[in-house]
N, C-alpha and C positions, 0 to 999 in steps of 0.2 A: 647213463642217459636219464634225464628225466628227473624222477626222485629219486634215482641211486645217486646223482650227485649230490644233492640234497644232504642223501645219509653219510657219503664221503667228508661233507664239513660237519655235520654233527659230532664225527667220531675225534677233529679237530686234530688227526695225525693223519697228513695224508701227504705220500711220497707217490711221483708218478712219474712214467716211465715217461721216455721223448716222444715215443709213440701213442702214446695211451690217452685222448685228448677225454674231457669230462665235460658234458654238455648238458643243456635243459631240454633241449631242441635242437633236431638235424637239422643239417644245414638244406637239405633238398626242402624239409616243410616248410621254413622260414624262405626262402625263394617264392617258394607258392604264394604263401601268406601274403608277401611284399608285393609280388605281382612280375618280379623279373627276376635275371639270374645274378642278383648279390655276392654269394656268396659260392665259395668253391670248393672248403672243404671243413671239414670237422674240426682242425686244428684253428682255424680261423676264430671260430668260437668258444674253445674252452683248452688247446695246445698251451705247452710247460710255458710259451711266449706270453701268453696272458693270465695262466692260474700262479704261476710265480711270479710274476713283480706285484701280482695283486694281495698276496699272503693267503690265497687258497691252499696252493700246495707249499708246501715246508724245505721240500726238496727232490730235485730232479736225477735219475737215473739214467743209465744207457739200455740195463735191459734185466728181465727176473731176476737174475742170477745178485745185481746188483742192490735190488729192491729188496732182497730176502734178509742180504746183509746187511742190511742200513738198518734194517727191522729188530735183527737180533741183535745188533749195537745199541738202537734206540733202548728196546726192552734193558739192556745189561746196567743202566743208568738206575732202573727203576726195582725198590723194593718187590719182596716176592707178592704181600698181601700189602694192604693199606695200611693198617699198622703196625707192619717190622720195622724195624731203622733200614737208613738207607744202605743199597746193596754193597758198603765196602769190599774192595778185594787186597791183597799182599802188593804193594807196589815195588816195584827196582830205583823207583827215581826217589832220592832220599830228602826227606820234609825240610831237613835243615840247608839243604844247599841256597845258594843267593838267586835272588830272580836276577837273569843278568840284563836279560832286554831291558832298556829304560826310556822311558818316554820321554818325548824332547819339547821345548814349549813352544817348537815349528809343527804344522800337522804332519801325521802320522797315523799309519794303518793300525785301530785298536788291536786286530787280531793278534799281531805281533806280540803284544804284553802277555796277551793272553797264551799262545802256543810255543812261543819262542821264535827265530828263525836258524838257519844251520851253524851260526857262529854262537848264538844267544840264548839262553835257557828261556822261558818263560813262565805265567807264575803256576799255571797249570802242569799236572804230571806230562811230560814229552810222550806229544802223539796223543795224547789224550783227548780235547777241545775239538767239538766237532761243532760247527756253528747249522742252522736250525734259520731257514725264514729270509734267506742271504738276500732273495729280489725283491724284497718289500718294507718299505720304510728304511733304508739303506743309509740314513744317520744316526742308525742303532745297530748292536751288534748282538746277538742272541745265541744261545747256543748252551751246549753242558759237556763239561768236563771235569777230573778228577785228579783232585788233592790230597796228596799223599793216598789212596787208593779210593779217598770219600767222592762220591758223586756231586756235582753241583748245578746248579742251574748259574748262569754267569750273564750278565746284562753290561755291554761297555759303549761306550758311546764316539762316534767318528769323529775327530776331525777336522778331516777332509772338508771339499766343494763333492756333493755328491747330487746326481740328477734326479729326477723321477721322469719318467717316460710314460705318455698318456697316448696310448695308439689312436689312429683314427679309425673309426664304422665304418664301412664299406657301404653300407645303408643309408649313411646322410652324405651326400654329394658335397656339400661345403666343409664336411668335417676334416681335420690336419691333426696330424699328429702333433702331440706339445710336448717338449724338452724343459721343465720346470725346475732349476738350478735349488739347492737346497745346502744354506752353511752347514759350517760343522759347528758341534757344540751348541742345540739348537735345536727341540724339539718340535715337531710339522708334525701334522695330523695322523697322518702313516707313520711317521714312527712313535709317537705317543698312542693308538692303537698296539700298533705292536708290543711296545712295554710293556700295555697292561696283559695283552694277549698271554704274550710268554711270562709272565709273573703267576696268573692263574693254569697254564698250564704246569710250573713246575710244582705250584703246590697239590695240584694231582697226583705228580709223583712223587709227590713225597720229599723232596730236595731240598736242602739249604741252598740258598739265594748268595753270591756276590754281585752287589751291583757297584762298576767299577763309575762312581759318579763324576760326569764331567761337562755339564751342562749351563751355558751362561743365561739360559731362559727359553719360554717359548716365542715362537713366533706368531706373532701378533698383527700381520697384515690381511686386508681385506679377504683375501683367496682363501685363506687359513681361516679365518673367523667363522666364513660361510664352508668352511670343510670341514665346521664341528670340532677343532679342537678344543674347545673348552669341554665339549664332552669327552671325547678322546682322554686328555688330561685330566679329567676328575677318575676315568676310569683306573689309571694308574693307583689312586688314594683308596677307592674301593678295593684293587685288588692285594694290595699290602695290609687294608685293615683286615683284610679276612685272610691272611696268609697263616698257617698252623704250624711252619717250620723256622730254625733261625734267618735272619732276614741281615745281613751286614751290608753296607754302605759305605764304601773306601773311596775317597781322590785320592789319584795317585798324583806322580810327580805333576807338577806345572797343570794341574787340571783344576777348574773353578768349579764352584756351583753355586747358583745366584738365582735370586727372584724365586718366580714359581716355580722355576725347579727344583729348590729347596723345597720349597712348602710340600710340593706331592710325594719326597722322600725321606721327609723330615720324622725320627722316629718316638714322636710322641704321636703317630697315626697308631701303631699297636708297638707299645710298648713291654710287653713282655715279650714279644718277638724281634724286634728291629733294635741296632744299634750301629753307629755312625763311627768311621777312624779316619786319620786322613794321612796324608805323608808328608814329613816337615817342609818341603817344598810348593804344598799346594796353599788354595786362596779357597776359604769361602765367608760369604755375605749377600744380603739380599741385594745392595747396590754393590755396584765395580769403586774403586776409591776417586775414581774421575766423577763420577757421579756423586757420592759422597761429597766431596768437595764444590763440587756446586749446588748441591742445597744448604750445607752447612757451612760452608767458605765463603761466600757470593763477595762481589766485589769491596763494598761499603765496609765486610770485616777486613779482606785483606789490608784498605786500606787505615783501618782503623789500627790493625796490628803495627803495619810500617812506620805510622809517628809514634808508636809508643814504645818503640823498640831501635830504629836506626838514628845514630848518631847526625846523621848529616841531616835529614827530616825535621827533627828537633829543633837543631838550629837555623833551620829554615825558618819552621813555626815563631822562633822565639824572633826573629828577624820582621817576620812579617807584623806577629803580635807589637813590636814596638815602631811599625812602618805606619800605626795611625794615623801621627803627626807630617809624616812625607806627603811628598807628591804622587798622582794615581800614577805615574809612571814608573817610581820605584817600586811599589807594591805589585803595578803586572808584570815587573822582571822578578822579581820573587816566586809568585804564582807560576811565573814560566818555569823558574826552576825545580821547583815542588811539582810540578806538572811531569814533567823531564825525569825528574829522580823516582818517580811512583814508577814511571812508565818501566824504567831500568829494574825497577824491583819485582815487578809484577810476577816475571817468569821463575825468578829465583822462591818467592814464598807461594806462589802454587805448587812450585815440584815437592817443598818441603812439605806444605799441605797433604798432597798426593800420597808421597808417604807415610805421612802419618797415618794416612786413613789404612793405608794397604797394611798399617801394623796388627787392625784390629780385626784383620780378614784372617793373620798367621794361624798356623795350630796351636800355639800356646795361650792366645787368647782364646781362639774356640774351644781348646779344655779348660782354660780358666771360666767360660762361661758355661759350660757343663753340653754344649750341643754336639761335642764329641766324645767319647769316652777317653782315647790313646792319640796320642802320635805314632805313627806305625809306619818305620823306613820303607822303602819298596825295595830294598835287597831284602832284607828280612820278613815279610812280611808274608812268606809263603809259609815257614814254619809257624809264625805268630797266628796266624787262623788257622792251619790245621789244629792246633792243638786248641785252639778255641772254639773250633766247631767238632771236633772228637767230643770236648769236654758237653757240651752243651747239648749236644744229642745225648751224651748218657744225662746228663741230667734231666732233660726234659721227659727223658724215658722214666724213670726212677719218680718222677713229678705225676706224672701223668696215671699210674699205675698206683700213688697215693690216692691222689685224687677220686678214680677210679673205685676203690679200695672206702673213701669216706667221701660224698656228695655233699658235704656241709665244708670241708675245705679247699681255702679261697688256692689260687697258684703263688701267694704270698708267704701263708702258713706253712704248705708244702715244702717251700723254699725252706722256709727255716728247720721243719725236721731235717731235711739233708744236713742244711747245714750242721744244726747242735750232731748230727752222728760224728760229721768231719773230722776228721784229726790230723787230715793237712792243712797245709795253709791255703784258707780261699780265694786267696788272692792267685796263686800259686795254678793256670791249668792244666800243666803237667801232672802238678802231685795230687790234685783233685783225678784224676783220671789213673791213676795208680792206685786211689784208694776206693775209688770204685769196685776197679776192678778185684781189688783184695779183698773185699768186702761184701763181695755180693751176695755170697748166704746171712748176713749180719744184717742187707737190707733188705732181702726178701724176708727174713723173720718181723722187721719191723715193717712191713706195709702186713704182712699176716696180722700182726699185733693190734695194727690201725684200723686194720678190717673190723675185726674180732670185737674191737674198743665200740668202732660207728656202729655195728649190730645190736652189742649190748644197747645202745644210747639210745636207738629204734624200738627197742622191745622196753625199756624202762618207760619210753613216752608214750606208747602205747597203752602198759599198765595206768601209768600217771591219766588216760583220758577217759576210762573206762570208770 
């Protein structure tokens, strides 16, 4: 009640029972206040029906017993201090098996990629993925789960036709409840919130980020405009620039990312954290190729291409060019024809057009143009980031502890003492993570070394000012 609610969203984890409603104000003083009997009970005002679709509470229970457990789940995600690595544990579900769920380019339930269903693995450990925030901004999906035993924070996107539900006041007599339909593939205010929401909270705990990206833009209509998503959406770009853990960015099968949806995930926002893969099946670009094609195809070239290329066009041209000396009635059955034969064409060098544009959206072009690092199957692609993000938390560990160790070096130079110690191949994140490990008294002497070097280099400049 009161400012205990208050403190319940500051603490920004907040699971509540069905029972347990969180208010600012009783429902009896708000009767007085108003001057009649409004209202009729506690639940009316702050019940899981209103702090959950609104993304107050995160998740709803039956009762203690269940609340206690959600609690010690939640915590088992999160390192012990702020900075240990993340809390991995011994997994049974093996890193190299296939993601077998596969997404289709009809909508489909994200969760399903993400946990599997009873016939179908999916890409998270089974049983793992526990989703976080389920009745609010419901064209996003949030939540954390765990790869090959590493903890994750995991961000995927609906879809689905999903609704928002906007209850009515019992206090304003004209007020109705609104059913606001909401695409898929399509970020709205509520769930661009959300994003950024769950992005800064997992960097709280500490957690490497998948965000499985599948977003054709935002929505850009009146209701939207005036519901702040532009702020909404910028907050997404703040909370990746300030993210301290790795950040990966994967399309999976048959999934786009386009416009400004790009832009707010795009990883030259923080670049020593974020990095982009996609699966040879997907699309991305800022326009769709249909759009592409009508800025850069517009009529006048299609038809410019059609005489400089079809046979029969040509001879119409050369027909007409020498129909000077004719009569105007020969020359307009010509024209008819040419007229006739464009029309015939039209559909045929658009789709080709269409194509071609959709060539430049493939993954081979986006790693040709360096916006993604890999092409990365989605059967394979649960092994491919575990061992990318094993390897990268030890490195960042081992970076950091340089770093640490000497205040004059950048996360560039760090980089390179790792590397020069390497003796695997770095390309290699397996055998970099093998060498780590074999090696860790050999690189705790050399951050001692480093230490040791930056102290001398502090007492020498010392000397040198005196």
């Amino acid at each position: 009640v009161g400012i205990g609610a208050y403190l319940n969203r500051l603490g920004q984890r907040v699971i509540q029972m069905k029972q347990g409603p969180m208010i600012l104000t009783g429902y009896s003083a708000l009767n007085k206040l108003l001057g009649r009997d409004v209202y009729n009970s506690q639940d009316q005002l702050g019940g899981p029906q209103i702090m959950f679709p609104n993304g107050v509470t995160h998740e709803v229970v039956d009762n203690d017993q269940e609340g206690v457990a959600s609690i010690i789940k939640w915590i088992s995600f999160v390192p012990k201090t702020t900075n240990d690595s993340p809390a991995s544990r011994d997994c049974a579900d093996p890193v190299n098996r296939d993601v077998e769920f596969r997404p289709t380019p009809t909508p489909y339930d994200p969760r399903l990629m993400l946990s599997g269903t009873e016939d179908a693995t999916g890409f998270f450990d089974t049983d793992s993925f526990k989703e976080y925030l389920a009745g609010w901004g419901k064209s996003v999906t949030a939540g954390r789960g765990r790869l090959g035993g590493v903890p994750m924070g995991a961000i995927a996107v609906e879809t689905r036709l999903v609704e928002q539900v906007v209850p009515a006041d019992p206090a304003d007599a004209n007020s109705r409840e609104a059913i606001l339909p909401q695409a898929g593939q399509v970020l709205f205010p509520d769930s661009s919130f959300k994003t950024a929401q769950a992005i800064k909270d997992f960097n709280k705990e500490g957690l490497p980020i998948m965000i499985f990206a599948n977003w054709r833009g935002f929505s850009g209509g009146s209701r939207d405009m005036a519901g702040e998503i532009l702020k909404f959406g910028a907050q997404i770009v703040d909370a990746l620039r300030e993210y301290e853990h790795p950040v990966y960015i994967y399309l999976p099968p048959h999934g786009e990312l386009r416009g400004g949806s790009w832009v707010v995930v795009d990883p030259t926002i923080n670049e020593e954290k974020m990095s982009m893969f996609a699966d040879p099946d997907s699309r991305g670009g800022i326009l769709e190729p249909a759009g592409i094609t009508e800025v850069k195809f517009r009529l006048p070239d299609q038809l410019k291409v059609m005489h400089s290329i079809d046979p029969q066009l040509q001879l119409l041209d050369a027909e007409l060019e020498a129909a000077d000396t004719m009569d105007n009635d020969a020359m307009v059955a010509i024209e008819e024809q040419i007229s006739a034969r464009e029309e015939l064409l039209k559909p045929v060098y658009l789709q080709a057009a269409t194509e071609f544009a959709d060539l430049h959206d493939k993954t081979g072009r986006m790693k040709a143009k360096g916006v993604i690092e890999e092409a990365v199957p989605w059967a394979r692609s649960r092994e491919f980031f575990f061992y990318t993000v094993k390897r990268r938390i030890a490195q960042d560990d081992i970076i950091s502890k340089l770093k640490a160790a000497d205040d004059t070096l950048t996360t560039d130079a760090a980089t390179d003492i790792v590397k020069g110690m390497c003796s695997a191949d770095w390309e290699n994140n397996q055998a970099v993570i093998d060498f780590f490990a074999a090696s860790s008294s050999d690189i705790d002497a050399k951050i001692d070394s480093v230490r040791k070097a930056a102290i001398e280099a502090k007492i020498a400049a010392l000397q040198a000012a005196l």
